[in-house]
Every structure is written in structure tokens, then in C-alpha cells.
N, C-alpha and C positions, 0 to 999 in steps of 0.2 A: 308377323312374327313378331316383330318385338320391335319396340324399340329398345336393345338390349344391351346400346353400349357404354349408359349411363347408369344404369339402376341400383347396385347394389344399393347404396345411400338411399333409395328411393322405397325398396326393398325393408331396407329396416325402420323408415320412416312408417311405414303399414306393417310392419308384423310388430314394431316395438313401441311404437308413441303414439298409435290409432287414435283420435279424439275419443273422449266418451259419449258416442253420437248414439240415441235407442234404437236396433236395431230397426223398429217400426217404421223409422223415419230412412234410415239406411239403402233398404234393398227397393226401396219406390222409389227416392233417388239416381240410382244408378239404373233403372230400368226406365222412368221418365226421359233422363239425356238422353241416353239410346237412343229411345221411341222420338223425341226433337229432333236430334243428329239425322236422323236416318227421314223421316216427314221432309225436314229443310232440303235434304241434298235430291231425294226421290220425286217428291212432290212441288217443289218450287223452288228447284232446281239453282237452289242455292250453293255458292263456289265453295267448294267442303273447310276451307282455311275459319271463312264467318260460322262456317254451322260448326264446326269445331267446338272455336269460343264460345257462340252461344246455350251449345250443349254443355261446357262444361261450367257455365250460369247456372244453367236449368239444374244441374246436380246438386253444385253450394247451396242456391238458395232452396229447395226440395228438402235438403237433411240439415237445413237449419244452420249452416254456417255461414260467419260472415262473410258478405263478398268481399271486403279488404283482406280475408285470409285465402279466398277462394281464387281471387287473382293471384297472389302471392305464389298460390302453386300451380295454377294453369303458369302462370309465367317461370316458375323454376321448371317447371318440366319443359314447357317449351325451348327455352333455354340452353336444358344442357342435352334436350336432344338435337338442336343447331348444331352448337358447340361438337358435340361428337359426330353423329351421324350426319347433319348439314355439311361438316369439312370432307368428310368421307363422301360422301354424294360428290360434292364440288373436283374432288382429287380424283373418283374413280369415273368423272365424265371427262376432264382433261385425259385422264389414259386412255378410256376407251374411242374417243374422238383421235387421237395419235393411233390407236390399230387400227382404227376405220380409214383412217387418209391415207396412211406408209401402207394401205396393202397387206397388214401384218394379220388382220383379222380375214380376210379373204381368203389368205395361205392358209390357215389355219380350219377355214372353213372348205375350203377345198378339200383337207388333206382328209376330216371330219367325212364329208359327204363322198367326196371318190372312194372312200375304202369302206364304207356304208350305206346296207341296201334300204330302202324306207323301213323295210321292218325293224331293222337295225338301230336306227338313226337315233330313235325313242330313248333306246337303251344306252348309247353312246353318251346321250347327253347327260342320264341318269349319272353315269360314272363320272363322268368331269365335274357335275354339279358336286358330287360327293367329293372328289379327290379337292377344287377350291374350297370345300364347304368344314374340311375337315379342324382346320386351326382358328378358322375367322367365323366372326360372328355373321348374322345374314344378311344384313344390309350390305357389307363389302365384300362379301361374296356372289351378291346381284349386281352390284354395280359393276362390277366386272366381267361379268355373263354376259350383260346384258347385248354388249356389242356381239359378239360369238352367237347368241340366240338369236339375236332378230336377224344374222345373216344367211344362220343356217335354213329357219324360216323362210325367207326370200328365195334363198340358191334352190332348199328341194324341192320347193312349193308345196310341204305338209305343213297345217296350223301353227299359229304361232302358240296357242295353246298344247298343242300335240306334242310340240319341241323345248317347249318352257316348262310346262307342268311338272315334267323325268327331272327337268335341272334344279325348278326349285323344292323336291322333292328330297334330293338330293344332299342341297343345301341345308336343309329342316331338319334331316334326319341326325345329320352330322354334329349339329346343333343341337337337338336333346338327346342326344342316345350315348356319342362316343367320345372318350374322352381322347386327346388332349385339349377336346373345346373345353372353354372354362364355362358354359351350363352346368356339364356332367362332374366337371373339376368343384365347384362349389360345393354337390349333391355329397359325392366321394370326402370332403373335407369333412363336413356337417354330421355325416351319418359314420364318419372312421370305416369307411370301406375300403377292401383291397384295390389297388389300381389296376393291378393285372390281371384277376377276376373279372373287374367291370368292365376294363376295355375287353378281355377277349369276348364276355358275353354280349358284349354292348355290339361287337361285330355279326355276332351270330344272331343279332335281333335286327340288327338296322339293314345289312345286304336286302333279305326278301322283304322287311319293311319299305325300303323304297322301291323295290320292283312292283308292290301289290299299290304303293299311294304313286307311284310315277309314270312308264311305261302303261301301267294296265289299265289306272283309272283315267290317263289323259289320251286312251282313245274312246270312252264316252264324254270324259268333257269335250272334247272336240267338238263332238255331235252337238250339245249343248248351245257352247258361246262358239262362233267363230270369227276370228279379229284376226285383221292383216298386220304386219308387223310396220311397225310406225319406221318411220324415215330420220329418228331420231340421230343415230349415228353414219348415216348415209354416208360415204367415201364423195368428195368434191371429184366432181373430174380430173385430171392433169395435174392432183395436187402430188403425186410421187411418179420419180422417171422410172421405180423400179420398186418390187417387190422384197420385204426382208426375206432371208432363207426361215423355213418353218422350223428349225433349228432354234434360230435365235428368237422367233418369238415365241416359242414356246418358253424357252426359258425368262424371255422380261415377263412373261405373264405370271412366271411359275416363283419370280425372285421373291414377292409380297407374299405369296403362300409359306413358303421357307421360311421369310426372315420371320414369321409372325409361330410356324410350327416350333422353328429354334428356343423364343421366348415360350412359349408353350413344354416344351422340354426342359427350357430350364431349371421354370419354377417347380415339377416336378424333381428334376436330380442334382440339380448343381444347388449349392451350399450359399444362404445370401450372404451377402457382404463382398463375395469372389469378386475378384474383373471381369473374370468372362459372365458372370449372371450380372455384372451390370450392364456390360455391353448389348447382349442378347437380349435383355428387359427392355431396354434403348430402342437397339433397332428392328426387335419385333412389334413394338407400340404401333397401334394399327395407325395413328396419323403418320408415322416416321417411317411404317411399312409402305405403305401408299406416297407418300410424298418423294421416296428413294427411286420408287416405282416409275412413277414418271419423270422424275429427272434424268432417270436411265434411260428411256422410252424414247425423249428428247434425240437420243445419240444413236440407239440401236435400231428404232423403227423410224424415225422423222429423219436424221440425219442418214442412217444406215439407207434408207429408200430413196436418197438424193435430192430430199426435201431442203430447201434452202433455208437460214434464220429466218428469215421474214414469215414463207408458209409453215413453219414448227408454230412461232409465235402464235397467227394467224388461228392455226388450229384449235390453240390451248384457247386463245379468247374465243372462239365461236362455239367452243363446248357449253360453254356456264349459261348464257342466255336460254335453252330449251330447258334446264334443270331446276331455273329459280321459282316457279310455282309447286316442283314438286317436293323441294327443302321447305319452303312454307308448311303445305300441306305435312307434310311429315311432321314438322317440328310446332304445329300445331295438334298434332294426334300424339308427341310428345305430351303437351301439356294437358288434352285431354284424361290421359293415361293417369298425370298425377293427381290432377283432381282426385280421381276415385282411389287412388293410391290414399292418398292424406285424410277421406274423409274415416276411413278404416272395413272401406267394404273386405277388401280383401283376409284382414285376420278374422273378422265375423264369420266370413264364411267357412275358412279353416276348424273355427272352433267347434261351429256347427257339427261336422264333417267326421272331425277327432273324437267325438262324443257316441259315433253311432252305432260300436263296436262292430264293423265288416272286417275282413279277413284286411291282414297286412297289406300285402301286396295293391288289390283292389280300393284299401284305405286310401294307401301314399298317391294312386294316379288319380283317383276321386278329390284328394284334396287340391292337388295343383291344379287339374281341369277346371276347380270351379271359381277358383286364384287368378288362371290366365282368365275363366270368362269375366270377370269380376274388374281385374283389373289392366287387362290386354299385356301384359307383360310375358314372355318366357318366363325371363330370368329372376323376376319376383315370385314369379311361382316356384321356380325350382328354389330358390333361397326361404320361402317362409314354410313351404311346405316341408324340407328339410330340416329346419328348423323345429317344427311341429313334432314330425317324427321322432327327432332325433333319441328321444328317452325310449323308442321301444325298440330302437337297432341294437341299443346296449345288449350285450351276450344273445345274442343271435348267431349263427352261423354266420361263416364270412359270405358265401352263397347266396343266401338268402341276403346280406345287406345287400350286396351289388345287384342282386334283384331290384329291392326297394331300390337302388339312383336310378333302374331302367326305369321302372314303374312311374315313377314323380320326373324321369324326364320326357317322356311317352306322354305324360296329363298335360305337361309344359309347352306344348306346341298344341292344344285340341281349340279349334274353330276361331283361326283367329278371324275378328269381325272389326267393325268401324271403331271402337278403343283401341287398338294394335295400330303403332305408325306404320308398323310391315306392312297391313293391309292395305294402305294408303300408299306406300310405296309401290306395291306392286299393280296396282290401280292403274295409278300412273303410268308407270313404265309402260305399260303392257297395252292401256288407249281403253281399259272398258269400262261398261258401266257399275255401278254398287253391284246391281242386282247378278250380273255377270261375275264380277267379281267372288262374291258369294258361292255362287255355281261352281266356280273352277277352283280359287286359290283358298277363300274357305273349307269347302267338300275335301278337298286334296290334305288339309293338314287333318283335319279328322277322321279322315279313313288314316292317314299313318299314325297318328296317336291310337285310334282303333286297335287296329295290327301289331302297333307296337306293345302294346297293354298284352294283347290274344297271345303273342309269341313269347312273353314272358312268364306268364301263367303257365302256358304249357312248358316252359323250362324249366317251372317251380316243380313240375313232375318227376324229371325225370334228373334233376340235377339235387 
């Protein structure tokens, strides 16, 4: 998915400063790294951090930039997807290592699988993916899945794919479809669409769009890849005398969702400059939402469960050691990303795209799809493509704009691959291989950009 919590800046570095690179030299570029990235990690099983970097060599020097410019931006990208998504990583494995020891994920996963039958189970997680997926971007909306998925995995003995796929289904959908995620919020800014239009349409595309890319398609990927849920967050024995009530950990889970929906509301309704839109701006900021998160966590799940200072402590430090190759990794698919961000593949291919006179709707999700393949970002697709658009939403029906945000947020999540830090996150998390990978958590964003795209089309009919 994205690494998506840094981009706008990176976003108009490729729709607005693109080098003037000929396109000749360009699109072999960005399909050389690839074709490297992917030989190094498949073929000679190289650790994906080196085949990263050395992919995002093979692109600078391919389309003829300097590499003194080409480090510059493998290294800003890497950088400030540390910086954002690295902190986040680090904060949402300290919290989910506290609901794995206090017991508070077990409760949770109990209360999950005792009131859900297998058939069910799919569908459950589908919802909860979406309900966390809904204000936060994807990276912290996995990392705090992730304890809850692999338990449930464990507890019912169905795939971890079978029980993952609905969640991050879930997650994706939430992220390009509905707003008050800030994907669809930028789309709706760009193109002067109604918010109330977009969100109610945006619900009436994303519900059966995650049913058909979550539950449906993750009982053939199952068939597919089958992987056991890694031990990642395993509960120590004897590290809590007693269980939090599922009460209260549903609520520490549900506090970082709130404080971050709050800021999500604000900047829609409340007036800047207020106290209250400073506050809420404050404490919805996902590091501030997350870090609240687990300082709570500390008192309500570690302390609440009879966990003494020492083992809370204990806890937080044994979290970060199993996460640190996969912040690299990420924050090296980070810097991949900007590579091809900076060299200008992404507006090339926009311009391309704008010129080919297709019907609107079909236009706006063709040009982000080929944005995200171009440059593995969401959120630069949804921003340049937006952007692109924007002069033909002018006197359009309102309808139809809020069409156009589904459509270009529908293109913004299609196949994420080895450019996408999401990819590599979820890689990880989850223990499988590229080509695996590929199979499940690529196919899956593509059949809901599919769907997503199909169910808007048919709303242009009748709406």
C-alpha cells in the first residue's frame, strides 16, 4: 500500500518539478530496477534492504541521473519513511507486544472467535479491518492488527491468510474509498467535491468492495499460499496474573482510532485557528495517537493485568528487536519509491493517459493505476491524479465529481508490488515469500481496485 505517511511533498515533487528526463530513457528505467529488485531478492536471494538500494542505482543511473542526485532521494525517501512509518512500526509493536502479554489480545480474540462460526470468522475480521482502517492510514492500522490476526489465526486454526486478507482488505478499502481518510480527503479537496455525496457513495462502493477483495478472494488465496502465523507477538508465559476485561481493551485499542477520527473531523468542520482544532490536530497526529496509545496500554493492559514495572518495561524492550529488519526494509522501499518519484516517471505517465480521450470516470482510475504502478505510492496517485483531473470536474455535476474521488481512489490502491513499502511490510509481517506475496496481498488490492472501479461505473448509471 503505500508508504503513505509522508508523501504529499514527495507527491508534488513528481507531479510538479519532474526532471526533464526523455521519456525514452524513463519507462526502461523504472522497469530495469524492477526487473534487478525482484532477480536479486528471487534469484539470489538477496536481503531485500541491499536489493532496494541497489535497485534504486539501477533506475538513476538507467534514465541518466546523477547518482549524487539519485542517492539524495533514495536517501529523502528512505528517511522520511523511517521518520513516519519506522516510528509507527516501533510504537504499534510496543502496544501490540502489551496486548499479547496482559492477555488483552486473547480476550479479544476469544470474544472474536467464541461468537464466530469459521464461516464467519473471514467476515468479522473484514469489519474490524475496516472499522481500525477507517481514520488511519495502512501502516498503523496493520501494525495494530497485526497482534489480533495472528491470534485469531492460531486460536481457530484457519489460514493466516484466510483471516488476514478480510483485515487488510478492509484496511485498503478505507484508505482509497472513504472519507474521513485523508487519501479521499485530498481527492475531495482537489476536484471541490461534496463530502457528503462522496462519503455516502464512497460507503456504498467500499462495504461489497471489501466483501468481493476480502472474505471471497481470501478463500482462494488460502488455497494458494499457505503460511502459519509467525510467533511474532506470542504472550510470554506467566507474564500477567490475570486478564484485562474485554471492555477495556477494546477501548485502549479503539483510543488511537478516535483520537486520530477526531483530527480527521476536525479539519473537516471546526474553523483553524480554534483551541479545540488545535488540540484535536495535536492529539490526533498519528505519532501522538500512538504514543498516547501505549502509554495508556502501560496502566490499562500491563498494569490492569497485574503486570509488575519491571515485566511492562520488559515487554516494551522485547517488542523492538523482531521489528528492526522490517523498519529497514520498509524504509528502504521508502526510498525506492522516491527514486522513481523524482526521476518523473509518475507525471509522464499521467500525461500520457490525459491525452487519450476515455470516458471520465474510466480516465481518473487509469491515470492513478498507472501513478501507483509507476511510483508504488497511494497517495501520490491519488494527489497527481487529482490534480490532472482537476480542470475537467470544473461544472460537472456534484455526482459525478464524487464519482471521479471513487474512481482515482479505486486506481490508488491497484497491484501494489516491490516499489510499495506496504508490500514489504506486509511481506514481513506475515513470514512469505515475493512470489507469495504477490499471490495474496498483490491479487487482493487488485481485484478491490477492480470492484471498486465496476461498482462505480454502475453508479454512474443510475445515479
Amino acid at each position: 500500500m503505500t508508504t503513505t505517511l509522508s508523501l504529499l511533498s514527495a507527491s508534488a515533487v513528481g507531479a510538479d518539478a519532474a526532471p526533464a528526463i526523455p521519456a525514452g530513457r524513463l519507462v526502461p528505467a523504472a522497469l530495469l530496477g524492477i526487473a534487478v529488485l525482484v532477480l536479486l531478492i528471487v534469484r539470489f536471494k538477496l536481503h531485500p534492504f541491499l536489493a532496494l538500494t541497489l535497485g534504486s542505482l539501477t533506475v538513476g543511473a538507467v534514465a541518466g541521473v546523477a547518482m549524487t542526485d539519485v542517492m539524495d532521494s533514495y536517501t529523502k525517501g528512505f528517511g522520511s519513511t523511517a521518520a513516519g512509518v519506522g516510528i509507527l512500526i516501533a510504537l504499534g509493536a510496543m502496544f501490540g507486544k502489551l496486548l499479547a502479554d496482559s492477555g488483552g489480545a486473547d480476550e479479544i480474540v476469544d470474544t472474536i472467535v467464541g461468537r464466530s462460526s469459521t464461516k464467519v470468522l473471514p467476515w468479522a475480521m473484514a469489519g474490524v479491518g475496516a472499522i481500525i482502517g477507517l481514520p488511519m492510514f495502512f501502516e498503523i492500522g496493520l501494525v495494530l492488527l497485526m497482534p489480533v490476526i495472528f491470534l485469531v489465526a492460531r486460536r481457530s486454526g484457519l489460514s493466516l491468510v484466510r483471516v488476514g486478507i478480510p483485515a487488510l482488505a478492509g484496511l485498503s478499502a478505507m484508505h482509497g474509498l472513504v472519507p474521513p481518510h485523508p487519501g479521499p480527503l485530498v481527492a475531495i479537496d482537489a476536484l471541490k467535491a461534496n463530502l457528503g455525496i462522496t462519503l455516502g457513495l464512497g460507503i456504498l462502493v467500499a462495504i461489497p468492495t471489501v466483501a468481493v477483495a476480502g472474505p471471497w478472494f481470501a478463500r482462494f488465496a488460502s488455497r494458494w499460499v499457505d503460511v502459519p502465523a509467525p510467533d511474532l507477538f506470542e504472550p510470554r508465559p506467566e507474564s500477567a496474573t490475570r486478564r484485562p476485561s474485554f471492555g477495556i481493551t477494546l477501548f485502549t485499542v479503539l483510543t488511537p482510532v478516535v483520537l486520530m477520527m477526531g483530527k480527521a473531523l476536525a479539519d473537516i468542520f471546526a474553523d483553524k485557528g480554534t483551541p479545540a482544532r488545535a488540540v484535536l490536530d495535536f492529539l490526533g497526529t498519528p505519532l501522538v495517537a500512538l504514543l498516547i496509545a501505549v502509554i495508556l496500554a502501560m496502566f490499562t493492559l500491563g498494569r490492569g493485568a497485574g503486570m509488575g514495572v519491571k515485566e511492562v518495561s520488559s515487554s516494551l524492550e522485547g517488542s523492538l528487536g523482531p521489528i528492526a529488519g522490517i523498519i529497514l526494509i520498509v524504509a528502504a522501499g521508502g526510498g525506492f519509491k522516491q527514486t522513481l518519484v523524482d526521476t518523473g516517471i509518475g507525471q509522464l505517465v499521467a500525461d500520457w493517459i490525459a491525452q487519450s480521450g476515455l470516458s471520465v470516470l474510466l480516465l481518473a482510475w487509469l491515470v492513478a493505476v498507472l501513478i501507483r504502478l509507476a511510483t508504488g505510492s497511494a497517495t501520490v496517485a491519488t494527489v497527481t491524479a487529482s490534480g490532472i483531473l482537476a480542470p475537467l470536474a470544473a461544472g460537472m455535476p456534484a455526482t459525478q465529481v464524487s464519482l471521479m474521488v471513487l474512481a482515482i481512489g479505486a486506481g490508488s490502491v491497484f497491484f501494489s508490488h516491490v516499489n510499495d513499502a506496504g508490500f514489504w511490510l506486509v511481506k514481513e509481517y506475515f513470514g512469505m515469500k515475493v512470489g507469495q506475496t504477490i499471490k495474496t496481498w498483490s491479487l487482493m488490492e487488485t481485484v478491490l481496485s477492480v470492484t471498486g472501479l465496476v461498482l462505480v461505473l454502475l453508479l454512474n448509471l443510475v445515479v
